[in-house]
Structures are given as structure tokens and as C-alpha cells.
MDAnalysis code that builds the backbone (N, CA, C; Angstrom):
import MDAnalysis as mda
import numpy as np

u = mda.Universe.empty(561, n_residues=187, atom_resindex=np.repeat(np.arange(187), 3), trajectory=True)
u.add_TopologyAttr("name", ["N", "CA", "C"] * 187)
u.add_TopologyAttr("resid", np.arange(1, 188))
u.add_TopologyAttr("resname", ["UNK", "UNK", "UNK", "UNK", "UNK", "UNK", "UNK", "UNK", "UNK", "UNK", "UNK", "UNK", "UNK", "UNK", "UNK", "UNK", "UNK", "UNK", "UNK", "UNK", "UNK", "UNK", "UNK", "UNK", "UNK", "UNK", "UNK", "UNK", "UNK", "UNK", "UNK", "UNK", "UNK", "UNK", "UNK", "UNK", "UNK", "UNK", "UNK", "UNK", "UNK", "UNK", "UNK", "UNK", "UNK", "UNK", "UNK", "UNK", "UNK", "UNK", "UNK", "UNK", "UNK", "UNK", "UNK", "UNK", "UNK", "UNK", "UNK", "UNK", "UNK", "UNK", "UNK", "UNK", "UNK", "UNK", "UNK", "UNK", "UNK", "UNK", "UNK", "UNK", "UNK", "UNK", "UNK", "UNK", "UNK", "UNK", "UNK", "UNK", "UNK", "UNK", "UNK", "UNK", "UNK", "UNK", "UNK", "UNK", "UNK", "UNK", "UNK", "UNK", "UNK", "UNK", "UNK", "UNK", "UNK", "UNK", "UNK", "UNK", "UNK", "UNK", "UNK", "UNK", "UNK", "UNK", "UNK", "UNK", "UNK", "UNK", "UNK", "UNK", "UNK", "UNK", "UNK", "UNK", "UNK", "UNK", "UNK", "UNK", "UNK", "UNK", "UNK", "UNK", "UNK", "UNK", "UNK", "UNK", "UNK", "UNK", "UNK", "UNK", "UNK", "UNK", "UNK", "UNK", "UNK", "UNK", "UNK", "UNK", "UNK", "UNK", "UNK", "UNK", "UNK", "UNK", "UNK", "UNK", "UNK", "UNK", "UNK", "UNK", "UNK", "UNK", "UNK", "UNK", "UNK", "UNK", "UNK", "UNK", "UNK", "UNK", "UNK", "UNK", "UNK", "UNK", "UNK", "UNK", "UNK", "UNK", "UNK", "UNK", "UNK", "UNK", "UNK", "UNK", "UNK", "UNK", "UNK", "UNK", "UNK", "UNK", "UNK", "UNK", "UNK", "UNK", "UNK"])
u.atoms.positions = np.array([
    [137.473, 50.524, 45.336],
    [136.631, 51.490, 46.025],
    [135.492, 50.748, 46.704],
    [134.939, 51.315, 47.711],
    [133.902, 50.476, 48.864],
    [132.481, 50.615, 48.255],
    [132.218, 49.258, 47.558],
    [131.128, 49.758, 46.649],
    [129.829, 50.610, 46.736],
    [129.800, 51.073, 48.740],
    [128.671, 51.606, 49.273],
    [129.388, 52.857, 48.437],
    [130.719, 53.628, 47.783],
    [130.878, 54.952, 47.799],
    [130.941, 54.324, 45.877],
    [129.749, 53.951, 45.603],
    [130.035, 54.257, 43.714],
    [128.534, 54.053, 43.901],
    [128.550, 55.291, 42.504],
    [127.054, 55.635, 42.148],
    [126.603, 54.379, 41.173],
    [125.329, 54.553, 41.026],
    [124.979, 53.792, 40.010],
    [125.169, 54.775, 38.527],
    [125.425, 54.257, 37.404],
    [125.259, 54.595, 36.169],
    [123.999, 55.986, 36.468],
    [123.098, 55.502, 36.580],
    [121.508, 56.495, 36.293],
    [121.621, 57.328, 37.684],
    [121.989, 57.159, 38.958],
    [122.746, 58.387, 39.512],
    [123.893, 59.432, 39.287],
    [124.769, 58.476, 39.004],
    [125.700, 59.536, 38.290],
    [125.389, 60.489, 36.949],
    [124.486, 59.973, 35.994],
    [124.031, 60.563, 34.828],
    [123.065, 62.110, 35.722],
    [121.907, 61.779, 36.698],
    [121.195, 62.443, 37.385],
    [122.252, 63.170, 38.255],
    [123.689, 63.213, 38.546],
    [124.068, 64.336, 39.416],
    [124.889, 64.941, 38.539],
    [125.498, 64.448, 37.038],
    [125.846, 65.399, 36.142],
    [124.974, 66.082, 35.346],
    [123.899, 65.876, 35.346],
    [122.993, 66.809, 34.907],
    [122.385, 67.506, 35.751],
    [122.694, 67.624, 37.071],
    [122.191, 68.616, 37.921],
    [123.393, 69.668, 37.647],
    [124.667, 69.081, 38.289],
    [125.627, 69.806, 38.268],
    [125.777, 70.853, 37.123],
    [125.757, 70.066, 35.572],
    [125.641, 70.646, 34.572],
    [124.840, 72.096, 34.759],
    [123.489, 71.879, 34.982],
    [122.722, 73.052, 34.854],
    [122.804, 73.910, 35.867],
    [123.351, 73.738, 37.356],
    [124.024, 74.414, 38.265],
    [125.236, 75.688, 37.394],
    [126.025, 74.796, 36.576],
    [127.097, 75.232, 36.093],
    [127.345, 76.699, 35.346],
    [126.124, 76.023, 34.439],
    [125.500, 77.076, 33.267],
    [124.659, 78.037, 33.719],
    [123.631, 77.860, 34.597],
    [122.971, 79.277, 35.529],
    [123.905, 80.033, 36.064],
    [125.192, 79.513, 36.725],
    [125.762, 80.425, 37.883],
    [127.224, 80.334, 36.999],
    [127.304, 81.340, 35.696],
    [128.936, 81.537, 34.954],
    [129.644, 81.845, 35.703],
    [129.225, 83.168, 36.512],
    [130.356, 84.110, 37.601],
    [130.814, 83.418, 38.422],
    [130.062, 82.646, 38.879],
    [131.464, 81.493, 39.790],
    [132.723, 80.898, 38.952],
    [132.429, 80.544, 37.609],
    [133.842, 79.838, 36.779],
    [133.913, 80.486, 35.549],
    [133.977, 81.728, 35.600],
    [134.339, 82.469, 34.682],
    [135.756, 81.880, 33.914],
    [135.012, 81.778, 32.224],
    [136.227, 81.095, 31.712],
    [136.462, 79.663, 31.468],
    [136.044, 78.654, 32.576],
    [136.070, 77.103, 32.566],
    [134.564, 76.524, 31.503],
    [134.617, 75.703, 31.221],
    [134.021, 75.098, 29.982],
    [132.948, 73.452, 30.729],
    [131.772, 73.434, 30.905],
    [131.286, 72.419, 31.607],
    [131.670, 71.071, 30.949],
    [132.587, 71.180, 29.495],
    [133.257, 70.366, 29.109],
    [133.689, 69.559, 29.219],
    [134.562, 70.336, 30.097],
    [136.388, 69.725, 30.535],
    [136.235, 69.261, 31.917],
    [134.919, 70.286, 32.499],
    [134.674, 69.505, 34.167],
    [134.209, 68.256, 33.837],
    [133.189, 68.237, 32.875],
    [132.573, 66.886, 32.861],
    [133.627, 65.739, 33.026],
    [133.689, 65.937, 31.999],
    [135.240, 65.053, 31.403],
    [136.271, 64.325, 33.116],
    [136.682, 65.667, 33.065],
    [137.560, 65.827, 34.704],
    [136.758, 64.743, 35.893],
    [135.108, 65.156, 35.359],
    [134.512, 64.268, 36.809],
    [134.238, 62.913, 36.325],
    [133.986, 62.315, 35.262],
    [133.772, 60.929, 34.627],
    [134.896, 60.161, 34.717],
    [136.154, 60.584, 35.087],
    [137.301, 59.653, 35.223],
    [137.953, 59.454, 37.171],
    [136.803, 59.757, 37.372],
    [137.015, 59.956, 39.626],
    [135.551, 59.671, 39.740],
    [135.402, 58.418, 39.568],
    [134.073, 57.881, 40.241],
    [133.815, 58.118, 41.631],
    [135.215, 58.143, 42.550],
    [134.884, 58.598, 43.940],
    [134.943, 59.950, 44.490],
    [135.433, 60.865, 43.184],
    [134.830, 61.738, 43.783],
    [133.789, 62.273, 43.136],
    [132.945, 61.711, 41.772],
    [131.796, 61.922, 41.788],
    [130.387, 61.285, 43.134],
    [131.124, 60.517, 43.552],
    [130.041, 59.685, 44.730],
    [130.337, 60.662, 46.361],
    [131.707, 61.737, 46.194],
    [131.517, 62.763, 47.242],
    [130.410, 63.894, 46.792],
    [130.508, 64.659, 45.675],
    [129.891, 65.155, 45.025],
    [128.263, 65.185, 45.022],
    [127.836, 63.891, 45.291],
    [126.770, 63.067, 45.230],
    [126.114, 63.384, 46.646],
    [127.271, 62.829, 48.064],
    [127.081, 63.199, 49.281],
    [126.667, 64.896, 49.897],
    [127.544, 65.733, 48.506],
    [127.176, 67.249, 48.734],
    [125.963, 67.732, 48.566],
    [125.252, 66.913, 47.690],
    [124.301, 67.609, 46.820],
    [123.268, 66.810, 47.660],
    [123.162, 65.669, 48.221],
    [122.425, 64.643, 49.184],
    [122.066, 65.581, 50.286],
    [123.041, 66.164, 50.590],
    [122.974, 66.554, 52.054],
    [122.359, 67.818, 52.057],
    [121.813, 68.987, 50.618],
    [121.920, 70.096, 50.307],
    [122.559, 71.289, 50.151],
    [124.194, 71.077, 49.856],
    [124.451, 71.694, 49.900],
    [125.217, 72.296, 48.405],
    [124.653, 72.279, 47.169],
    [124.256, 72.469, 46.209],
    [125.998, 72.674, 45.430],
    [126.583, 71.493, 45.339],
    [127.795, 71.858, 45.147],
    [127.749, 72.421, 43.203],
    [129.312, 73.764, 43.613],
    [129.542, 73.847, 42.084],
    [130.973, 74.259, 42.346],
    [131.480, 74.793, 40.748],
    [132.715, 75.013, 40.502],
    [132.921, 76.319, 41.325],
    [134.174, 76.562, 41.776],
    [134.303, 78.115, 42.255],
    [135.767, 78.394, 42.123],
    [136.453, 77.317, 40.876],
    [137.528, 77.870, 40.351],
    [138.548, 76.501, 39.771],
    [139.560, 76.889, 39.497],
    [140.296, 75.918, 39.404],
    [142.050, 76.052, 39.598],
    [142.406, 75.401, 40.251],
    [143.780, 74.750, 41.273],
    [144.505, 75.558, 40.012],
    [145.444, 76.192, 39.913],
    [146.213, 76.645, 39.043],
    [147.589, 75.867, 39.178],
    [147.984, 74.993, 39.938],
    [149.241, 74.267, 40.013],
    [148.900, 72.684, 39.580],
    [147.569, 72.091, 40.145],
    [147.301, 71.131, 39.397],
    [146.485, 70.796, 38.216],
    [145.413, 71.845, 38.332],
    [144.718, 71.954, 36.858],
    [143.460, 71.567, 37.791],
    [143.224, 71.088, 38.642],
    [142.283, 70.408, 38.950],
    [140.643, 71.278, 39.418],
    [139.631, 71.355, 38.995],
    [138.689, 71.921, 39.553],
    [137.762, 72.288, 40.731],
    [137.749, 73.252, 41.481],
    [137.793, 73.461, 42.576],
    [135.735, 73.370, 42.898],
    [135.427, 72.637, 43.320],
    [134.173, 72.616, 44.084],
    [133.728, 73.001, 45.612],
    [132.525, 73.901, 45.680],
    [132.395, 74.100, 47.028],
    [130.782, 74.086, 47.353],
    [130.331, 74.048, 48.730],
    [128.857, 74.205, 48.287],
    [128.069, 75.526, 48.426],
    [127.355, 75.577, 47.402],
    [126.876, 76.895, 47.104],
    [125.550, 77.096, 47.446],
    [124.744, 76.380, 48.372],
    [123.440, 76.105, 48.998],
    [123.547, 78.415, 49.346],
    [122.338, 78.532, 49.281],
    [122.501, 80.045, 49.805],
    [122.612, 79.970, 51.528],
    [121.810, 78.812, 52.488],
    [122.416, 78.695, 53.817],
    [123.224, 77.693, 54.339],
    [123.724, 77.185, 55.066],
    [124.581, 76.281, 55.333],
    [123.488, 75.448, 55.006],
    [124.477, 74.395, 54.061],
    [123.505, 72.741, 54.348],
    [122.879, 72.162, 55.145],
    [121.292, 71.939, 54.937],
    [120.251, 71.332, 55.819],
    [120.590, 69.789, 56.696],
    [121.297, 69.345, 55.541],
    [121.603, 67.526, 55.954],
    [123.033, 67.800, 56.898],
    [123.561, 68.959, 56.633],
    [125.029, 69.043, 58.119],
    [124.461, 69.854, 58.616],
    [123.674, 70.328, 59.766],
    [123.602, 71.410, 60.665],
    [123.083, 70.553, 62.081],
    [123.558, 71.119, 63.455],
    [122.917, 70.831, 64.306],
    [124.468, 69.207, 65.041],
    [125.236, 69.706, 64.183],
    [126.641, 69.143, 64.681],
    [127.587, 69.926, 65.296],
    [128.130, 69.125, 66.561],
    [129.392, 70.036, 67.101],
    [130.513, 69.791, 65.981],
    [131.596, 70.242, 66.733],
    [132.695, 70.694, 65.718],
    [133.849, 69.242, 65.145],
    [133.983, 68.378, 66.145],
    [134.962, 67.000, 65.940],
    [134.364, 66.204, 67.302],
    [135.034, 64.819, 66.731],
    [134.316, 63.658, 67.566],
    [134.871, 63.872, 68.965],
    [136.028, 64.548, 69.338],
    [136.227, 65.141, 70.878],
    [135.474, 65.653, 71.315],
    [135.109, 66.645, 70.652],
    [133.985, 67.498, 71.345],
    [132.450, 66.817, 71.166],
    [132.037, 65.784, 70.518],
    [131.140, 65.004, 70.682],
    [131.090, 64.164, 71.603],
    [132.190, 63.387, 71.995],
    [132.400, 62.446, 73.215],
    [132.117, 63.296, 74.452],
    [133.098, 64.291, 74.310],
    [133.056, 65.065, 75.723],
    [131.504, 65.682, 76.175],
    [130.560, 65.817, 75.281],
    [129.203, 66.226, 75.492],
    [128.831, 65.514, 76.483],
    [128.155, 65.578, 77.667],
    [127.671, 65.277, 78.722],
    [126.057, 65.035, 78.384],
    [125.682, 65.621, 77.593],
    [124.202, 65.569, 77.297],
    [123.352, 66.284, 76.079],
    [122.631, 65.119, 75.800],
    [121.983, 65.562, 74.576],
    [123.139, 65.941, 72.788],
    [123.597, 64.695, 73.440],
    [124.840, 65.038, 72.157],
    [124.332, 64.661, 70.799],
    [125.044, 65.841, 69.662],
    [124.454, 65.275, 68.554],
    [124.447, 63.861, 67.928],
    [123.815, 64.113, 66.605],
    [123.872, 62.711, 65.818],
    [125.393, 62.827, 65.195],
    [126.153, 63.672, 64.872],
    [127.396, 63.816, 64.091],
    [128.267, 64.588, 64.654],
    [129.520, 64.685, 63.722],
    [130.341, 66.079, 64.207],
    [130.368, 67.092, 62.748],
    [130.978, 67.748, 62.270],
    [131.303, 68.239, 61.325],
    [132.525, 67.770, 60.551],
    [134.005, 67.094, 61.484],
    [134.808, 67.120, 60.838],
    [134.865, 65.688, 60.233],
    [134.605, 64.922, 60.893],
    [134.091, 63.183, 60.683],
    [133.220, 63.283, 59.171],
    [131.823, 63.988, 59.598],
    [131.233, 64.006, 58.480],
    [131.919, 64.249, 57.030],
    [132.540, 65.723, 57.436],
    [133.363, 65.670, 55.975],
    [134.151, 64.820, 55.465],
    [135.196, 64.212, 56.713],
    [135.804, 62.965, 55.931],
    [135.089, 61.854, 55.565],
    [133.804, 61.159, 56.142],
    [133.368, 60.131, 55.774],
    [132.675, 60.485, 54.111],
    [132.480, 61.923, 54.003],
    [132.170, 62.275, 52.697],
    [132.960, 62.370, 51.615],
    [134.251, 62.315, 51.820],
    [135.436, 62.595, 51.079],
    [135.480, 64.101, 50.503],
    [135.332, 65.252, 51.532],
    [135.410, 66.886, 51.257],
    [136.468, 67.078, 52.520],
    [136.439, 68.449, 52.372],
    [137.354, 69.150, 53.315],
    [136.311, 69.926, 53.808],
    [136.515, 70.548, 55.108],
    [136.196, 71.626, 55.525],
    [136.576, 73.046, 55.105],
    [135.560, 73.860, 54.761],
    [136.376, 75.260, 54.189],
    [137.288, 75.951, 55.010],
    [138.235, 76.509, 54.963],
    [139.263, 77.285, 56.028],
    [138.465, 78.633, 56.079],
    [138.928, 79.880, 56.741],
    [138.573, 80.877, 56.739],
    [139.038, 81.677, 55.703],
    [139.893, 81.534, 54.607],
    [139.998, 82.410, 54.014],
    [138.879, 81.654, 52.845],
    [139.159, 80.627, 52.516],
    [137.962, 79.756, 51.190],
    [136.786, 80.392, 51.904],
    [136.409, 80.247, 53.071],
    [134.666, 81.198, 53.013],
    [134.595, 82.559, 52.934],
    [135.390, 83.337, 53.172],
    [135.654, 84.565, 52.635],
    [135.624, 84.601, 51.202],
    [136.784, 83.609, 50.606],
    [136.277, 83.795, 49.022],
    [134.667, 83.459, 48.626],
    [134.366, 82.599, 49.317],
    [133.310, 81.894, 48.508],
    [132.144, 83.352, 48.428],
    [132.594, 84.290, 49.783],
    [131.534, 85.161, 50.038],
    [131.775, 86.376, 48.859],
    [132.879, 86.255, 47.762],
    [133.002, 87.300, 47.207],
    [131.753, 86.725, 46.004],
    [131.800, 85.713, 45.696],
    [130.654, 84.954, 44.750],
    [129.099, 84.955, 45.056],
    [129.155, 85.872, 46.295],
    [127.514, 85.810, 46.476],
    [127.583, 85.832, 48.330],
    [126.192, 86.610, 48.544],
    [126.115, 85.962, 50.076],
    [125.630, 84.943, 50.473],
    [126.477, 84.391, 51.504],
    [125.716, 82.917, 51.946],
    [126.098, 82.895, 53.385],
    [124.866, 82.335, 53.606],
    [124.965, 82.067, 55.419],
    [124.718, 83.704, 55.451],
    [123.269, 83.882, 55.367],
    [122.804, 85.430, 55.822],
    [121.724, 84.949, 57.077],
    [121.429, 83.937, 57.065],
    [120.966, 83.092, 58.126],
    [120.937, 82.062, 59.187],
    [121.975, 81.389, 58.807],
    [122.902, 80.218, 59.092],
    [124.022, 80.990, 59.565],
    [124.631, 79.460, 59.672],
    [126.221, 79.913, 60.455],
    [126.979, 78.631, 59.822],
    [128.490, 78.611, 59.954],
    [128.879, 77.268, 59.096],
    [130.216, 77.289, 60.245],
    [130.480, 75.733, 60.275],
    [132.027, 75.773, 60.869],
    [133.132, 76.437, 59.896],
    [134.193, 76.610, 60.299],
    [135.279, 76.280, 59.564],
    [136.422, 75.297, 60.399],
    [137.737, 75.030, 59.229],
    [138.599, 74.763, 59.784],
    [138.767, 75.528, 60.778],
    [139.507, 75.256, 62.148],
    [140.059, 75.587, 63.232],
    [141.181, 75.476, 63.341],
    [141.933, 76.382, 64.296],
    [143.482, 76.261, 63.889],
    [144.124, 75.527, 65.477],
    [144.966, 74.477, 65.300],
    [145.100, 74.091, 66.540],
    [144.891, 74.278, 67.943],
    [145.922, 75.770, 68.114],
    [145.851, 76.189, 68.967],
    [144.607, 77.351, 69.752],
    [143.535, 77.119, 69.335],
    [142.302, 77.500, 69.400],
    [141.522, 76.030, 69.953],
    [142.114, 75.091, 69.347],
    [141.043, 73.483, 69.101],
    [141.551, 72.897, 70.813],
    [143.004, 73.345, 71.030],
    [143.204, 72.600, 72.671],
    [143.394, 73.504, 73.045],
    [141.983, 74.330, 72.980],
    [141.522, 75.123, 74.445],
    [140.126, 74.703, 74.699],
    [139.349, 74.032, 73.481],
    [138.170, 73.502, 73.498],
    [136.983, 74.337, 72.822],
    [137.730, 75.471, 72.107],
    [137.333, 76.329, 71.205],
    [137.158, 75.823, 69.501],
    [136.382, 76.027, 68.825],
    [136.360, 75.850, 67.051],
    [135.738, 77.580, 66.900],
    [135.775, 77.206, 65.317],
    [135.578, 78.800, 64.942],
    [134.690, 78.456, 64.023],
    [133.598, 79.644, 63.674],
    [132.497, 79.215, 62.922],
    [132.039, 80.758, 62.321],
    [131.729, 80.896, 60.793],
    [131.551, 82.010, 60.295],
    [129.817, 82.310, 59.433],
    [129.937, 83.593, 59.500],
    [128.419, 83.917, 58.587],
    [128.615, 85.212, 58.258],
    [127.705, 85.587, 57.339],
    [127.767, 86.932, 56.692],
    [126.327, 87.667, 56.761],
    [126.735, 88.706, 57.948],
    [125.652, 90.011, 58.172],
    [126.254, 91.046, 57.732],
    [125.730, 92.031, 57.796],
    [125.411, 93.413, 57.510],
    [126.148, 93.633, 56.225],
    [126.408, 92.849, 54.737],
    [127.445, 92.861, 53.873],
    [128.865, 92.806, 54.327],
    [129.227, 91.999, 55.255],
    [130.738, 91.193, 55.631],
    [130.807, 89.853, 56.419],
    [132.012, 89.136, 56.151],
    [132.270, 87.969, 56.886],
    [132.418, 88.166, 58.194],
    [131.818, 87.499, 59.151],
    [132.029, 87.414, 60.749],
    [132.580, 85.833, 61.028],
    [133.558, 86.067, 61.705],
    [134.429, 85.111, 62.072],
    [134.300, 84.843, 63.620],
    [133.539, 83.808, 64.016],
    [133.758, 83.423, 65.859],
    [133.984, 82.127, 66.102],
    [134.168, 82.233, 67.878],
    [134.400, 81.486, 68.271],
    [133.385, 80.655, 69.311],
    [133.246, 79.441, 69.331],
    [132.279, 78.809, 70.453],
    [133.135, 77.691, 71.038],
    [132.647, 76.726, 72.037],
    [133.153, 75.448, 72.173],
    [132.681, 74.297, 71.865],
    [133.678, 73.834, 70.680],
    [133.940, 72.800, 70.175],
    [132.349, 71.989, 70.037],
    [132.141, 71.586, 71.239],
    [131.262, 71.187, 71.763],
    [129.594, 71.217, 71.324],
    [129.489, 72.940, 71.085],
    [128.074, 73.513, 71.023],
    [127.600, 73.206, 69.557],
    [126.271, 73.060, 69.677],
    [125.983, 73.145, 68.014],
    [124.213, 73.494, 68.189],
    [124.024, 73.951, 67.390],
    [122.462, 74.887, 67.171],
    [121.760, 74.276, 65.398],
    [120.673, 74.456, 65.697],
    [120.230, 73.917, 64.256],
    [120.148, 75.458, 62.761],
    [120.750, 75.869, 62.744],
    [121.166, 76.845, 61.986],
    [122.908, 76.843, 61.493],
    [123.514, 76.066, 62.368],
    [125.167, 75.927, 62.310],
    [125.487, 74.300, 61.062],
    [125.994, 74.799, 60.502],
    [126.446, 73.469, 59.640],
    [128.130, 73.439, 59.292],
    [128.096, 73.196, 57.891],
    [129.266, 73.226, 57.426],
    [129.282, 73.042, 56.356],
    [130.276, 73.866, 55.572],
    [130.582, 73.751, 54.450],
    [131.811, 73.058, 53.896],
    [131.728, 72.544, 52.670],
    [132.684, 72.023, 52.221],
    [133.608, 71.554, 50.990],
    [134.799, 71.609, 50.557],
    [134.965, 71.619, 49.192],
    [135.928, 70.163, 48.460],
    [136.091, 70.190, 47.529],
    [136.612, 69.144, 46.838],
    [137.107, 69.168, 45.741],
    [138.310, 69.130, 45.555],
    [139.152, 69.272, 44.466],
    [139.104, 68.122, 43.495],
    [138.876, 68.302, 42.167],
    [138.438, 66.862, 41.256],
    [139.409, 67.699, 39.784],
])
């Protein structure tokens, strides 16, 4: 592993004890799961405790919001109440960053997530995430985009007003400092 992506000992101790107490305040997200077995689960994936690390860096307050029923594996997403402060103010992928003519951001969204080792949430994962609470009542977040939306120069980006998910569309391109992204990670 690229030793820039491993925590130190006394970081990793400091983001399982955040996580930990994340865990235990907010049950209704993992109703049933045991901060146990996550622990456990996250002490043997140093890299993806050092994504984990990148979530919580960036603010976007990662926790459990279920677990993979085919692999066992525990499902993380970020639970910041607005889109993450450290991703907002990015267009959607490095195409639509190149193609910017002016005043282009510092990032994209989809780069970022991979250089973080997360995914981007799809539209139905932010729908779930919205049954766990509202988020993005102020913000806006990308999501995955579905190809044939992406080569027209379109991405899709969601938030939750009036008590429901709103699902749109912009180009690729645009990004506002309220727009981020969310993201999850299976460990």
C-alpha cells in the first residue's frame, strides 16, 4: 500500500474513536450491528480505514448505514447533515473539468472519490440514505450519472426540500459552492 494512504497508529486509534461514538449516538442507522464486529471488520483493511480517514478529513462524517447481505461486509456512507465542506464547489468528472473554458475548479467529484478510495452514491443509495434522516436541506450533492445522460454533457445531482428527494440535471461542467458529493465504502 502507498505509504501516503496508511494512517499512523495514533490516527487510526483517533478515527476509531470518532467513528465509535458516531456509531453509538446514531443506532437507527445500524439497527442490530454491534460496534464490535465493525471495529474488528475495520482493523484488518488499513486502506480502507485511511479512506475512511479521507471521509471524515473532508467532513463528511462517515458511518454505518447497513450491511452487504451477500458479503457480510459493512456498508459506510457520509452522514455530514450537508454535503461535505472539503468536496463542494467541484464539477462532475475530469471531462467536464478540462472542457471548462474558465475559472475551472480545483477538483472534480468523480476523481476525488477515486483518489479517496469511495464510490459515488447512485440515486437510489441517496434516496436510502434520505430515509435515515434529512440531508442536503441546504446543499446539493452529485450522484452517479448514468451514461447516456454523461455523453450529452449532462450529470445529475440531488437534495432534499419540502420532505422529498429531488433529482436534477446540470452540465457536467457547472459546480456552485453548496454542490458536493457524497460517498460510500464497503469494508
Amino acid at each position: 500500500m502507498d505509504s501516503k494512504k496508511k494512517l499512523s497508529p495514533e490516527q487510526a486509534e483517533a478515527l476509531l474513536s470518532t467513528l465509535k461514538t458516531r456509531f453509538e449516538k446514531n443506532m437507527s442507522r445500524h439497527k442490530g450491528l454491534k460496534w464490535a464486529d465493525v471495529r474488528e471488520r475495520l482493523e484488518a483493511g488499513a486502506k480502507k480505514l485511511w479512506s475512511l480517514y479521507e471521509m471524515e478529513n473532508t467532513g463528511g462524517e462517515p458511518d454505518v448505514v447497513g450491511q452487504d447481505k451477500k458479503t457480510g461486509e459493512y456498508v459506510f456512507c457520509d452522514c455530514s447533515a450537508e454535503s461535505p465542506k472539503g468536496r463542494r464547489s467541484l464539477c462532475y468528472d475530469r471531462k467536464a473539468q478540462e472542457e471548462r473554458k474558465e475559472h475551472k475548479p480545483k477538483d472534480n467529484a468523480v476523481d476525488m472519490a477515486e483518489a479517496m478510495g469511495i464510490t459515488l452514491l447512485t440515486e437510489e443509495q441517496y434516496r436510502a440514505l434520505q430515509e435515515l434522516g434529512p440531508f442536503d436541506t441546504k446543499s446539493s450533492s452529485w450522484v452517479q450519472t448514468p451514461a447516456d445522460i454523461r455523453k450529452h454533457g449532462g450529470a445529475v445531482f440531488c437534495d432534499y426540500r419540502y420532505g422529498r428527494v429531488f433529482l436534477y440535471h446540470n452540465g457536467a461542467e457547472s459546480y456552485y459552492a453548496a454542490r458536493g458529493f457524497r460517498g460510500t465504502l464497503n469494508v
